[in-house]
TORLUM-881070 format. One record per atom (N, C-alpha, C): residue in three letters; x, y, z. Coordinates in pm, whole numbers, plus 32768, in hexadecimal, padded with zeros to 4 digits. Atoms other than C-alpha are relative to their C-alpha. Example, Ala and Ser with C-alpha at 12.3 -4.5 7.8 and 13.67 -1.06 7.14 Angstrom:
<sites>
ALA80597F898000/ALA84CE7E3E830C/ALA805A80788000/SER7FAE7F897FFA/SER85577F9682CA/SER7FB3806D8049/
</sites>
This chain:
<sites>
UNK7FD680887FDE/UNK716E85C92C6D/UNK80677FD27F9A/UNK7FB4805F8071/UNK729085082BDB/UNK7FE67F8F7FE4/UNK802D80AD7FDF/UNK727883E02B46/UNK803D7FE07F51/UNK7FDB8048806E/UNK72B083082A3F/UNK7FAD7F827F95/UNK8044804D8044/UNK71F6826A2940/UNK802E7FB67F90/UNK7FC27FE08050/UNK720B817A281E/UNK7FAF7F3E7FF1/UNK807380758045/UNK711E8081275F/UNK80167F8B7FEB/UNK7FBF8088800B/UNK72247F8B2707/UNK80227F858041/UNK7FBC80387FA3/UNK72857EEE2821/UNK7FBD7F80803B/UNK802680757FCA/UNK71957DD1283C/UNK80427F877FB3/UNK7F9380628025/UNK72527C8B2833/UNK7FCA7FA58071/UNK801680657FCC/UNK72307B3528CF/UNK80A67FE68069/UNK7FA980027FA7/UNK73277AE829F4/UNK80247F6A8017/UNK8033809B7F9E/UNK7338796F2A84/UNK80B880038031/UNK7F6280137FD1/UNK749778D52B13/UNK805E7FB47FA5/UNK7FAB806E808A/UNK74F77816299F/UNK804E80787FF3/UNK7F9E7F9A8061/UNK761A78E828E9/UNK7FC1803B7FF1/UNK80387F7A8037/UNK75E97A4B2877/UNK80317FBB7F78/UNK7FE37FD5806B/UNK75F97A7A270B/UNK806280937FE2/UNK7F9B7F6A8002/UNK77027BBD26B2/UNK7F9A80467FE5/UNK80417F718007/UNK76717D1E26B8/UNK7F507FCF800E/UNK80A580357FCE/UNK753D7C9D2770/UNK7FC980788029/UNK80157F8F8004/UNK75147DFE27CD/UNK803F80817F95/UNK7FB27F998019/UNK75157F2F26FF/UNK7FAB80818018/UNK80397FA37FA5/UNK74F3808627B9/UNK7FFA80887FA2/UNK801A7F80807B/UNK749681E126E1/UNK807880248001/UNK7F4D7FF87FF2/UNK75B18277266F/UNK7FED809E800B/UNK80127F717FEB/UNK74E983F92698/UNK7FA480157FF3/UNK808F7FDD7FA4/UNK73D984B12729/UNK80098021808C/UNK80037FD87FA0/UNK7382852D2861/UNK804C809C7FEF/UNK7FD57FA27FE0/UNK741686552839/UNK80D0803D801B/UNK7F6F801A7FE7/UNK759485EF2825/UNK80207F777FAE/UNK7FF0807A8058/UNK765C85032741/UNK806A7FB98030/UNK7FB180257FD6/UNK76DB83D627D8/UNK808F7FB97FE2/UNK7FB8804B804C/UNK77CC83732703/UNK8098806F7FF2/UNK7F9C7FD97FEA/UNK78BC84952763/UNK80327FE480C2/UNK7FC580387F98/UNK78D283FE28D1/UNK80477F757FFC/UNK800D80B47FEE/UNK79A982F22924/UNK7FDE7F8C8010/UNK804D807E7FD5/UNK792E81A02932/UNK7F667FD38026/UNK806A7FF18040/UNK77E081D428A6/UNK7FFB7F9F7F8D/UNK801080968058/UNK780E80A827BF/UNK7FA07FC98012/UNK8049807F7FDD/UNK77297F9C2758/UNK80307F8F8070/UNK8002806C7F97/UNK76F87E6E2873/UNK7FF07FA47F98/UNK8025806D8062/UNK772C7D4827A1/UNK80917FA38011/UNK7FAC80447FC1/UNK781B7C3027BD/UNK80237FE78076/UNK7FEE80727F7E/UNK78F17BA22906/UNK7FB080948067/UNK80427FD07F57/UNK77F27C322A2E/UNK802580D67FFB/UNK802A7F627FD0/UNK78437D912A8F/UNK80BE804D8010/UNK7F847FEA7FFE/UNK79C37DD12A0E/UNK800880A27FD2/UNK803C7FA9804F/UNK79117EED2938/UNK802380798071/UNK803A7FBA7F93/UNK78A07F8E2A5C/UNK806280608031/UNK7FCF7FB47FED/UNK79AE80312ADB/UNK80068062805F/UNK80657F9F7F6A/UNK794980A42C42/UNK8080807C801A/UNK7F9E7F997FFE/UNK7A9481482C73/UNK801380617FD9/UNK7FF97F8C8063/UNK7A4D82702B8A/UNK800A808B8035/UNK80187F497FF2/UNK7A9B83E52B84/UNK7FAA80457FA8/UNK80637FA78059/UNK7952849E2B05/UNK801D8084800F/UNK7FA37F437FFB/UNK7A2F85FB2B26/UNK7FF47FCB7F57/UNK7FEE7FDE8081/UNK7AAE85B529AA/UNK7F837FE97FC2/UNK7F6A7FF87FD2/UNK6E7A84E6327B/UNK80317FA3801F/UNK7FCC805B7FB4/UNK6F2583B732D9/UNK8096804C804F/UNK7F7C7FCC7FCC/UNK7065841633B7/UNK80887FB57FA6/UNK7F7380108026/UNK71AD841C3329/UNK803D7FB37FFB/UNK7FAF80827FF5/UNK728182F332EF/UNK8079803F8009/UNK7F797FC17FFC/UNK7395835833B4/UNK80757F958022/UNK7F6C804A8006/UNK751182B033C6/UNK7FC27F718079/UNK7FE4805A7F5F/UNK74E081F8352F/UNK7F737FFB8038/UNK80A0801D8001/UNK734481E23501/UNK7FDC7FCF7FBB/UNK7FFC80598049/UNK72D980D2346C/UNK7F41801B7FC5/UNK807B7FCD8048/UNK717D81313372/UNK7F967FBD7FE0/UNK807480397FFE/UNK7058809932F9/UNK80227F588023/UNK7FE880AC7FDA/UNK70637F29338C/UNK7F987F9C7F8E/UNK805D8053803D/UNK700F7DE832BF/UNK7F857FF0803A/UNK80B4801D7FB2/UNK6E9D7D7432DA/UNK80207F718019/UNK7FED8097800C/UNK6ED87C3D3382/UNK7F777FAA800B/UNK8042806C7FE9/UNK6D8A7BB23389/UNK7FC67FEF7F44/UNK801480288083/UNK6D7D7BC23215/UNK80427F577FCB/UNK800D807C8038/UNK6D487A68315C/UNK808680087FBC/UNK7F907FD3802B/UNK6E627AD03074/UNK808F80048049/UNK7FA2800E7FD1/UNK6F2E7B2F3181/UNK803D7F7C8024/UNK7FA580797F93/UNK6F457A173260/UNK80157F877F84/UNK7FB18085806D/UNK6F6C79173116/UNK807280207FDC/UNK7F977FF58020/UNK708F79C830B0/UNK805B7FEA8081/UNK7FAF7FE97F92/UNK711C7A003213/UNK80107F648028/UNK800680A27FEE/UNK70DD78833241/UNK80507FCF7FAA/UNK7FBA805B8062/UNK719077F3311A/UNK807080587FC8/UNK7F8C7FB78052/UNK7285790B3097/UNK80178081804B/UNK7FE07FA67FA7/UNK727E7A49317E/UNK807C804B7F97/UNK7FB57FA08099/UNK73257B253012/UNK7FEA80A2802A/UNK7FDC7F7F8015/UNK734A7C973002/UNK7F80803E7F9A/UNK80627FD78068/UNK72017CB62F63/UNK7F5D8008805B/UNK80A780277FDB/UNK707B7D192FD2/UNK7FCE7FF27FD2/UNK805980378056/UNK6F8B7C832F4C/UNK7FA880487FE9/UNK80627FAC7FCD/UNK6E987D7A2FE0/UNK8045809F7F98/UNK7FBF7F888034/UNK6F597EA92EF8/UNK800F80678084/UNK80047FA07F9E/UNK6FBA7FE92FC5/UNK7FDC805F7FFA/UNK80387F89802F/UNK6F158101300D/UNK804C80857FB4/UNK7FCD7F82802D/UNK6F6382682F61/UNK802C805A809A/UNK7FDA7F717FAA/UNK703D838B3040/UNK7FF480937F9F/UNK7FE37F69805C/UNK702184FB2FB0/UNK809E8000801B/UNK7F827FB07FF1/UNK717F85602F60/UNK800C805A8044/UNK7FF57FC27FB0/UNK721A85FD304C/UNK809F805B8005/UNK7FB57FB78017/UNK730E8724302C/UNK805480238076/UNK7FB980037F80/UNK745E871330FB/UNK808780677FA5/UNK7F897F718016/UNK755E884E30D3/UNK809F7FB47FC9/UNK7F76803A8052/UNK76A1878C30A3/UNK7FE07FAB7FA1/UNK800F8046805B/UNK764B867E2FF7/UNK7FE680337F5B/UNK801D7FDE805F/UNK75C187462F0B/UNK809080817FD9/UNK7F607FBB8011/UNK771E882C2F00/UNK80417FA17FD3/UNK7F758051804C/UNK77E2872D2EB7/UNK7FE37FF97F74/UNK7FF6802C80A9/UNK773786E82D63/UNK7FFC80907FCE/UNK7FC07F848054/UNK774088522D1C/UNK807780438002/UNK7F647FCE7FFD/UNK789A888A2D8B/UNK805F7FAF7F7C/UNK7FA5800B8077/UNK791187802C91/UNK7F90800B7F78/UNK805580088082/UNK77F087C32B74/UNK7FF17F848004/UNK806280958027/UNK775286462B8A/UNK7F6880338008/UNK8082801B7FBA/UNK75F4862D2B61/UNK7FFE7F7C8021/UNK802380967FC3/UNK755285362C25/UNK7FDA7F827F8F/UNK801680788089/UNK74E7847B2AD4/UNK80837FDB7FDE/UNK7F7C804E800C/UNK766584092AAE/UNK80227FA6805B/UNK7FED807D7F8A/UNK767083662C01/UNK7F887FC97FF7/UNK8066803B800E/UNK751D82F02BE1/UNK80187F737F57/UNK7FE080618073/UNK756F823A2A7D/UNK805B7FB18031/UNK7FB280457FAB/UNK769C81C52B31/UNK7FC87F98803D/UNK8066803F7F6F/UNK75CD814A2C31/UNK7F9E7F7E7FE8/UNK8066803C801B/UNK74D580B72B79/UNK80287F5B7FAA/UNK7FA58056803C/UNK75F27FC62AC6/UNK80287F868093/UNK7FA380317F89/UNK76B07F592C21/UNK7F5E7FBA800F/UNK8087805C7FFD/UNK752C7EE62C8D/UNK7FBC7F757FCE/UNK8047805F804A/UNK74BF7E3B2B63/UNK80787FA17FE1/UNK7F9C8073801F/UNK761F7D8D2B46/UNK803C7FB98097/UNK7FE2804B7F5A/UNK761A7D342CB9/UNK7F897F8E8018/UNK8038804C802D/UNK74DA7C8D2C6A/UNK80137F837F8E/UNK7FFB8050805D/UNK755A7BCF2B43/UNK80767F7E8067/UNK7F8E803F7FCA/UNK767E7B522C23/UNK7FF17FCE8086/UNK8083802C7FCE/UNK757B7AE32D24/UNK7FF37F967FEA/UNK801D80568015/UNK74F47A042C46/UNK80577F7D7FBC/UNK7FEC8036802D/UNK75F3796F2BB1/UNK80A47FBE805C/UNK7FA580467FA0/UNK76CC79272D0A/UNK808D80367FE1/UNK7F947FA4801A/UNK77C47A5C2CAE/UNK804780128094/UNK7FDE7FB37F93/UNK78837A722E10/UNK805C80527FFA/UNK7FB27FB28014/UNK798F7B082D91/UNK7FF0808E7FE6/UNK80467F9A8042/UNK78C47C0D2CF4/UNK7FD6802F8050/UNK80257FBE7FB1/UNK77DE7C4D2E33/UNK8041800F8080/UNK7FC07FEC7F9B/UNK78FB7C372F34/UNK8060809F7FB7/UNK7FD67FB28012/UNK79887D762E45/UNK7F8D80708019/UNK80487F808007/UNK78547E3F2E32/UNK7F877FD68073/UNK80537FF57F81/UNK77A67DF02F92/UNK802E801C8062/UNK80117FDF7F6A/UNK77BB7E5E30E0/UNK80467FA1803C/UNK7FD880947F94/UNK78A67D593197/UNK7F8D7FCF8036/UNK805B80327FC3/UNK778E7D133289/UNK7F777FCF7FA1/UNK805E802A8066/UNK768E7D0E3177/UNK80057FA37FA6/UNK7F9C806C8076/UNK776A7C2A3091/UNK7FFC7F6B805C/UNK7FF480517FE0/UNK77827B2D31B9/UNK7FAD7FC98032/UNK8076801E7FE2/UNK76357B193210/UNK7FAF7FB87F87/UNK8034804380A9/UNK75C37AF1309B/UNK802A7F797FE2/UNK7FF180798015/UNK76A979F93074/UNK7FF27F56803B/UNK8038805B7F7D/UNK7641793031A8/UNK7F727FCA7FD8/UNK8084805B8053/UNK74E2792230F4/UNK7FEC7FA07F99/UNK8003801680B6/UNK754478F22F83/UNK80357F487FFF/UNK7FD480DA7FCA/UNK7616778C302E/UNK7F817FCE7FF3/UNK808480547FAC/UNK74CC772E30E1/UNK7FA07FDB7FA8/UNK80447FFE8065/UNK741077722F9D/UNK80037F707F9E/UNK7FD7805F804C/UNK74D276902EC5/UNK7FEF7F51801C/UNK800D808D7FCC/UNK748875792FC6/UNK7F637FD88010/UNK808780067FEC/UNK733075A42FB8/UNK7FC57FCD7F8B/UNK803D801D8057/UNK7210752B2EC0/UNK800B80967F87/UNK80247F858034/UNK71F376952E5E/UNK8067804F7F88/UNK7F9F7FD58002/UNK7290775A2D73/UNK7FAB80C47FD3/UNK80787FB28028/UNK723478DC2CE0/UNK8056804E7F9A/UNK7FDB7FDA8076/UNK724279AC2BCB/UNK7FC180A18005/UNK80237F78803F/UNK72157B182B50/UNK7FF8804D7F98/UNK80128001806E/UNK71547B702A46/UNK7F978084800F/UNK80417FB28055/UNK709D7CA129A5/UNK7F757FDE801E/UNK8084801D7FEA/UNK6F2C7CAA29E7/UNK7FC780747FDD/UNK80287F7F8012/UNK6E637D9E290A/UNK7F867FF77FD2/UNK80737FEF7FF9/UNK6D327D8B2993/UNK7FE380738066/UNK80047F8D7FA6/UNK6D7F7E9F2A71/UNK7FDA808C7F9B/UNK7FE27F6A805B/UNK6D67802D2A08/UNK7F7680077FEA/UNK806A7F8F8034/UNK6C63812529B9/UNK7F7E7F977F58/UNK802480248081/UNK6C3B80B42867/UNK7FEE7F6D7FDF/UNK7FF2807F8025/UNK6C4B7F2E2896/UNK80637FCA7FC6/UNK7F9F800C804C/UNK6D927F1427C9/UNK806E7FE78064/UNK7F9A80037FBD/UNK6E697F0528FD/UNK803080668047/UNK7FE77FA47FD8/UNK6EEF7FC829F0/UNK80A080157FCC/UNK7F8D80048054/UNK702F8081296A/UNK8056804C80A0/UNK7FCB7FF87FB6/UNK7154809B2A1C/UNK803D8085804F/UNK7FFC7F3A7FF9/UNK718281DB2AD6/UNK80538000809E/UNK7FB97FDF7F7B/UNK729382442C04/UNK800E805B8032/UNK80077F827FC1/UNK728D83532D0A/UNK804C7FED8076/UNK7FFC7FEB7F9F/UNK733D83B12E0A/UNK7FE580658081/UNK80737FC37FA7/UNK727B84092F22/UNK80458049808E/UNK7FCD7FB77F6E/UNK736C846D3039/UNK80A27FE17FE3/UNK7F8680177FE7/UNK74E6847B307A/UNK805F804A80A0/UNK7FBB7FF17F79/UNK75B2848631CC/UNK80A180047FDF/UNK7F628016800E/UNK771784D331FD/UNK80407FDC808B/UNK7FD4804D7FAD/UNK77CD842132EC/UNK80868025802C/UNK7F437FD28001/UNK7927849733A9/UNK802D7FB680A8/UNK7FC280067F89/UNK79FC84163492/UNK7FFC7F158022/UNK7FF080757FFB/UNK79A88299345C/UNK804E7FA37F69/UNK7FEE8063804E/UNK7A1C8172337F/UNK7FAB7FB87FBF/UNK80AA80538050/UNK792980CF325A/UNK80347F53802B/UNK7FE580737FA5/UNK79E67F8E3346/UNK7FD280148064/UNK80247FC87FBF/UNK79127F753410/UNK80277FC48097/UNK7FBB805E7FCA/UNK79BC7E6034D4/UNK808C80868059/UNK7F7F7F9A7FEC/UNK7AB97FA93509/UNK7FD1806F8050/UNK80347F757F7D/UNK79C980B135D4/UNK7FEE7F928064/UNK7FFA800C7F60/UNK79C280B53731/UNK7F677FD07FFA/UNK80B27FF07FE8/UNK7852807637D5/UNK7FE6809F8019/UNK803B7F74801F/UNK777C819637C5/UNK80078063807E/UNK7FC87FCF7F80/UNK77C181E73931/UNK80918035801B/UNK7F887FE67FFA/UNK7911824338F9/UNK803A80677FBE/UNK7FE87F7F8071/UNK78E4836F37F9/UNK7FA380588063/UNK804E7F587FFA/UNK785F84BE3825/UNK7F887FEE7F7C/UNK80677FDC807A/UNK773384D03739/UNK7FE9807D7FE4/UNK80667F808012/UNK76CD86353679/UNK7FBE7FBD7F98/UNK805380198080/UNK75B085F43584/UNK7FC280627FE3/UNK80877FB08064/UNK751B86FC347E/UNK7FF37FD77F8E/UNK800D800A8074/UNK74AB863233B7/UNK7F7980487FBD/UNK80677FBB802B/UNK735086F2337E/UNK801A807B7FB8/UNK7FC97F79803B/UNK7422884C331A/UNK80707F977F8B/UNK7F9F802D8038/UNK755B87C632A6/UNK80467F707FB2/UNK80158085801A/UNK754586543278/UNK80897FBC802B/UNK7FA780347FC1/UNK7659860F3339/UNK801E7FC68095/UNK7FDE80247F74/UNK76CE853C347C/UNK80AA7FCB8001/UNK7F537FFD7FFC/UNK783D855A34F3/UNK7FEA7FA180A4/UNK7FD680497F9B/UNK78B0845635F5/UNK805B800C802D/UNK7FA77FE27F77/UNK79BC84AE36EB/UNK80397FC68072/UNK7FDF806F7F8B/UNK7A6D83A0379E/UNK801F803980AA/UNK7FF37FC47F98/UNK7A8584103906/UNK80B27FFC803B/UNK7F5B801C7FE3/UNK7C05837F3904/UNK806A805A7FE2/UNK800A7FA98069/UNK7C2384BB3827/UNK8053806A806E/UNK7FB87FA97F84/UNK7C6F856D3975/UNK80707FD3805B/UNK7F7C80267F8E/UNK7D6C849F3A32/UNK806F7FE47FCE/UNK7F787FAE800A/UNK7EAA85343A50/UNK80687F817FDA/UNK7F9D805B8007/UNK7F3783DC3A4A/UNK801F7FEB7F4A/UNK800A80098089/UNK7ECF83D138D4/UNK806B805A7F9E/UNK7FBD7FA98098/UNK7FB184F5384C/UNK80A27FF4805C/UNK7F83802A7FB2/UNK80EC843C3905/UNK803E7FDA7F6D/UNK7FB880408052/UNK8157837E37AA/UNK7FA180557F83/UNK803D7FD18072/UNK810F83FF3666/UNK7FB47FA67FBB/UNK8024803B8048/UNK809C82CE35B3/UNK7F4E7FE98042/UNK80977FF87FD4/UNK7F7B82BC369F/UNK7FA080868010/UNK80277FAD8035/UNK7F1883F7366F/UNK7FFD804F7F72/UNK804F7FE28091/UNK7F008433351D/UNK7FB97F617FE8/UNK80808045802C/UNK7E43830934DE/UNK7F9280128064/UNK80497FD97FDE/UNK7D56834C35F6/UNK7FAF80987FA0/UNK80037FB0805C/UNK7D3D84A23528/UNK7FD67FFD7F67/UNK800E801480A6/UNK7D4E843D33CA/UNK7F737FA0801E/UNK8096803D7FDC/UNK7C028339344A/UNK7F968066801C/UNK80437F9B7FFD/UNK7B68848B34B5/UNK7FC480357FA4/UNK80007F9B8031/UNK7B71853B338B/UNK7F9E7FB07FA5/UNK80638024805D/UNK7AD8843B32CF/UNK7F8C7FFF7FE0/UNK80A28017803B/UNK798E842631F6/UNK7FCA7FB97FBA/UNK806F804B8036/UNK789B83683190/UNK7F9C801A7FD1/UNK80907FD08070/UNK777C83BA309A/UNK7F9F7FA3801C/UNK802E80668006/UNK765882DF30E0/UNK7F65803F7FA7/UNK806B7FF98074/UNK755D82E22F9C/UNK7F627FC38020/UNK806680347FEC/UNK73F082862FCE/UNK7FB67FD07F71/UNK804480158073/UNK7368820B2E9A/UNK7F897FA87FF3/UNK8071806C8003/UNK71EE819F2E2D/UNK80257FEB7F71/UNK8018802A8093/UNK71F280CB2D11/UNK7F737FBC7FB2/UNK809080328019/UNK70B380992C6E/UNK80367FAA7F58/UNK7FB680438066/UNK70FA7F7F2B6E/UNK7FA57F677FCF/UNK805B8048802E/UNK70387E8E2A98/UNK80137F548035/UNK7FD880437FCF/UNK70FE7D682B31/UNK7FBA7F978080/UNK804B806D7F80/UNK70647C332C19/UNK804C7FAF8016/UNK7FA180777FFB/UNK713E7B642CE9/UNK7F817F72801A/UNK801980977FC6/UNK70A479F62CF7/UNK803F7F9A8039/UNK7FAD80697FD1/UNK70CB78CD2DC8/UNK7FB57F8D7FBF/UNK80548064807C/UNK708C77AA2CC5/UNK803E7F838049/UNK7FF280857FD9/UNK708A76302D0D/UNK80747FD37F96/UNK7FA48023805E/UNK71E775B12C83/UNK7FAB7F857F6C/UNK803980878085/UNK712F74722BA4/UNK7F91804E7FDE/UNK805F7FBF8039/UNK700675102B5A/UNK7FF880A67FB5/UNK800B7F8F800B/UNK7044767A2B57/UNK7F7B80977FFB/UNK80757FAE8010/UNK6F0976E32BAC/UNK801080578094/UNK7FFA7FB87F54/UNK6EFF78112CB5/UNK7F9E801A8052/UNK804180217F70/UNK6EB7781F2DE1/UNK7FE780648064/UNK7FFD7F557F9D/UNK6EC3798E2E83/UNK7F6880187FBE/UNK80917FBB8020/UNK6D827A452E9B/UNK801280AB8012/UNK80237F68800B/UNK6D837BB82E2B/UNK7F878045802B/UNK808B7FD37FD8/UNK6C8C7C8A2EEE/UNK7FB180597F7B/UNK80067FA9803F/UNK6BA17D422E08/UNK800580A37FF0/UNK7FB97F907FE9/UNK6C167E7C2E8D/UNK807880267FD8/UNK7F4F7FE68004/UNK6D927E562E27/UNK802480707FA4/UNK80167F8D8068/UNK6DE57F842D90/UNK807C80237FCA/UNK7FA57FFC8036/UNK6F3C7F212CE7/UNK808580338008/UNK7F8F7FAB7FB4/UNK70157FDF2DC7/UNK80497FAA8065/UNK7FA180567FAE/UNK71577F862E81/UNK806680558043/UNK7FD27F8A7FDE/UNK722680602F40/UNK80A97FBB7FFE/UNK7F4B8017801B/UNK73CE80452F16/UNK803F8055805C/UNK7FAA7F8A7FDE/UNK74D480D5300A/UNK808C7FD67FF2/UNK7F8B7FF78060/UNK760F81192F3D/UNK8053803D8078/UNK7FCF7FB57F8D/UNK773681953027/UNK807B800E7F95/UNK7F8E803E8057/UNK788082042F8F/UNK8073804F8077/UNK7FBA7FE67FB0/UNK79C58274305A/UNK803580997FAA/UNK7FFA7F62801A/UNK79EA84003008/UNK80BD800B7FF7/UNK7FA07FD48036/UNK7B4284672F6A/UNK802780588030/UNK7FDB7F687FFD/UNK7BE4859A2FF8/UNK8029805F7FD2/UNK7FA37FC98068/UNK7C5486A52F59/UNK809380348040/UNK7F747FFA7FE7/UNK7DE487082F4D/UNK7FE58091806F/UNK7FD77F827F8E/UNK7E5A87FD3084/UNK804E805B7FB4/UNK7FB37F8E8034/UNK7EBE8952302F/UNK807C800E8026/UNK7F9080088009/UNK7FFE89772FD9/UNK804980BB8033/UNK7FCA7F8D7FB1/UNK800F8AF6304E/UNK7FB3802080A7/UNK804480187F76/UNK7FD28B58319C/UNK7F9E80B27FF7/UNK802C7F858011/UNK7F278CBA3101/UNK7F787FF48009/UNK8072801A8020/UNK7E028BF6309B/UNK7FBA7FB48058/UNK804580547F86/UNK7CDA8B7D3177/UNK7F9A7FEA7FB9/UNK80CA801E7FFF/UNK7B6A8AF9314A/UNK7FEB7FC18099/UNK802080367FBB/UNK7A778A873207/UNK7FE27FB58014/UNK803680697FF1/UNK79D7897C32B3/UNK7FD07F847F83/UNK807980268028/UNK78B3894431E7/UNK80817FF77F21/UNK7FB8800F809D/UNK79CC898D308A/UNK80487F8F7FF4/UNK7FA2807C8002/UNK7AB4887A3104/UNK7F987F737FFE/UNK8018808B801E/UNK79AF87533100/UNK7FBD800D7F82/UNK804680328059/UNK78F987C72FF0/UNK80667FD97F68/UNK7F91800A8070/UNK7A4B87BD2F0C/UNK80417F1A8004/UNK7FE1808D7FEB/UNK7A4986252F78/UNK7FDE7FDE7F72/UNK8017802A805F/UNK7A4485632E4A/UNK7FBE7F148019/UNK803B80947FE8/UNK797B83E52DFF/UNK806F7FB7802A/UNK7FCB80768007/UNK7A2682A12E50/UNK7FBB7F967FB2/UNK804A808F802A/UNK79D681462DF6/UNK7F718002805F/UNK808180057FD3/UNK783281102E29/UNK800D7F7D8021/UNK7FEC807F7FD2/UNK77D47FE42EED/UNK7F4A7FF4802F/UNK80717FE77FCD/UNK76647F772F40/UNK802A7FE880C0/UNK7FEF7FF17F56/UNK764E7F8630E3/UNK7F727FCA801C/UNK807D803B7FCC/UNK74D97F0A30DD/UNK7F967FF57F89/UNK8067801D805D/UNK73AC7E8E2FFD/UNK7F887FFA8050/UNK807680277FD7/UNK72567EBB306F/UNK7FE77FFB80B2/UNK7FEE7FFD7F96/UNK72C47EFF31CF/UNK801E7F5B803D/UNK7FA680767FCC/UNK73617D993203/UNK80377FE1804C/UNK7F8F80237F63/UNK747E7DE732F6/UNK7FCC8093802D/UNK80577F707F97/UNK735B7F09337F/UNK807F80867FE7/UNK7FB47F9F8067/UNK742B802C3296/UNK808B7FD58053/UNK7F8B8017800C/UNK758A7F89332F/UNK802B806D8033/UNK7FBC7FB07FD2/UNK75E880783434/UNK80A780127FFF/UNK7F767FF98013/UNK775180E5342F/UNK80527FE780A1/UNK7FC7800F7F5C/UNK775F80EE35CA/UNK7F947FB78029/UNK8084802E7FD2/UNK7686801D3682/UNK8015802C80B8/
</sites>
């Protein structure tokens, strides 16, 4: 299992000002030192400038698949329906259950084609999260219209208004009464599955309906589903060039979509603005878990410049390189945020 651990990291959250270097993240361990990847910096000062999503790291339950939407909230939970009533956030109250990791052929090529381990995107990962949370609370839109999901960004912010007009307000804070040992549960990230995505747009405002592609899916072998516009075939299409290479160049594209559980000492509350006393009810089952799906837009690599040299299929996507990470869903929110509906 990968993952990520790291004792320090309890801290008080609310929506007043941060203090500078309100986070600081190990600087080695695991098995790799992060301090020769780019943009592995401390999180401290303005929000999430640190961060650096843009980076090149070169120098049984059933399956949660793309266009299947996975474990459903519990809506007759007490918890639920108070949150869904007054704030309807990116958060369960109810924690989420555990998936066994699940081993998908490309996905896992790509990080050995460019040497990443998954603990570099996972630390990554675990930054963009906790500074998408900070910027949350403190009415960052600028911040979560860069590192969310269009659709996820405009939904959030449709609440976070409604919030501000309300009695209510909430906060996120450290709670270490969790864990084995009573001391807290410590913060630990895995990712539990990954899908690769071809042939659509992470706009999603920009695919067709789902009736209008060709579907192949392996994602159980390969972890891949390629979409195939059916327009793909008419002759009228390869009349002008400009509409055929972008029909084309939309083809080729990929999408990485990350599954991440985060098990994390962290409690969101919904507190009474004058009083501040809260008001959510944690089941005593909650078992500190939250599930994240990270998406990023896959890089290609350069076309051969002789015509001597070939690869294959399976060599040309796994030579894709990261893009900018973006969350695409919290806790199943926008039901994992299909890409086609």
């Amino acid at each position: 299992m990968f993952g990520i651990r790291n004792s320090q990291r309890l801290l008080k959250f609310s929506s007043s000002a941060a203090s500078p270097n309100l986070i600081r993240l190990p600087k080695k361990g695991f098995g790799f030192d992060p301090r020769n990847a780019p943009g592995m910096e401390d999180i401290g000062g303005e929000f999430m400038e640190e961060l650096d999503i843009d980076i090149n790291l070169r120098k049984k339950p059933k399956f949660i698949y793309e266009h299947i939407s996975g474990i459903k909230r519990n809506k007759n939970s007490p918890s639920t329906q108070f949150k869904e009533e007054y704030l309807d956030l990116p958060w369960n109250f109810d924690g989420y259950p555990a998936y066994e990791v699940q081993t998908r052929y490309l996905s896992d090529r790509i990080f050995d084609q460019n040497t990443i381990h998954k603990n570099v995107i996972l630390y990554h990962l675990e930054r963009v999260y906790m500074g998408v949370w900070r910027a949350i609370l403190n009415r960052r839109y600028d911040v979560l219209e860069e590192y969310l999901e269009e659709k996820l960004y405009t939904k959030l912010k449709t609440k976070l208004e409604k919030l501000d007009d309300s009695p209510f307000d909430i906060r996120f804070e450290a709670d270490r009464t969790g864990g084995e040992d009573g001391l807290g549960v410590i913060q630990n990230l895995r990712m539990y599955d990954a899908h690769l995505i071809r042939g659509v747009s992470p706009t999603r405002e920009e695919n067709l309906d789902r009736g209008e592609y060709h579907f192949y899916d392996d994602l159980n072998d390969f972890g891949l589903v390629i979409y195939s516009p059916h327009n793909v075939s008419d002759p009228k299409n390869f009349v002008h060039k400009e509409v055929y290479d972008k029909i084309f160049e939309q083809s080729r594209a990929i999408i990485f979509r990350a599954f991440v559980q985060i098990e994390t000492p962290y409690k969101l509350h919904i507190v009474d603005r004058k009083t501040e006393e809260k008001l959510e009810r944690y089941p005593t089952e909650y078992n500190w878990s939250h599930a994240v799906l990270f998406e990023t837009q896959m890089k290609p690599p350069p076309a051969f410049k002789s015509f001597t040299k070939v690869e294959t299929y399976m060599e040309w996507i796994a030579k894709h390189t990261f893009g900018a990470w973006k969350i695409a869903d919290m806790d199943e929110y926008m039901e994992w945020n299909p890409l086609v509906r």
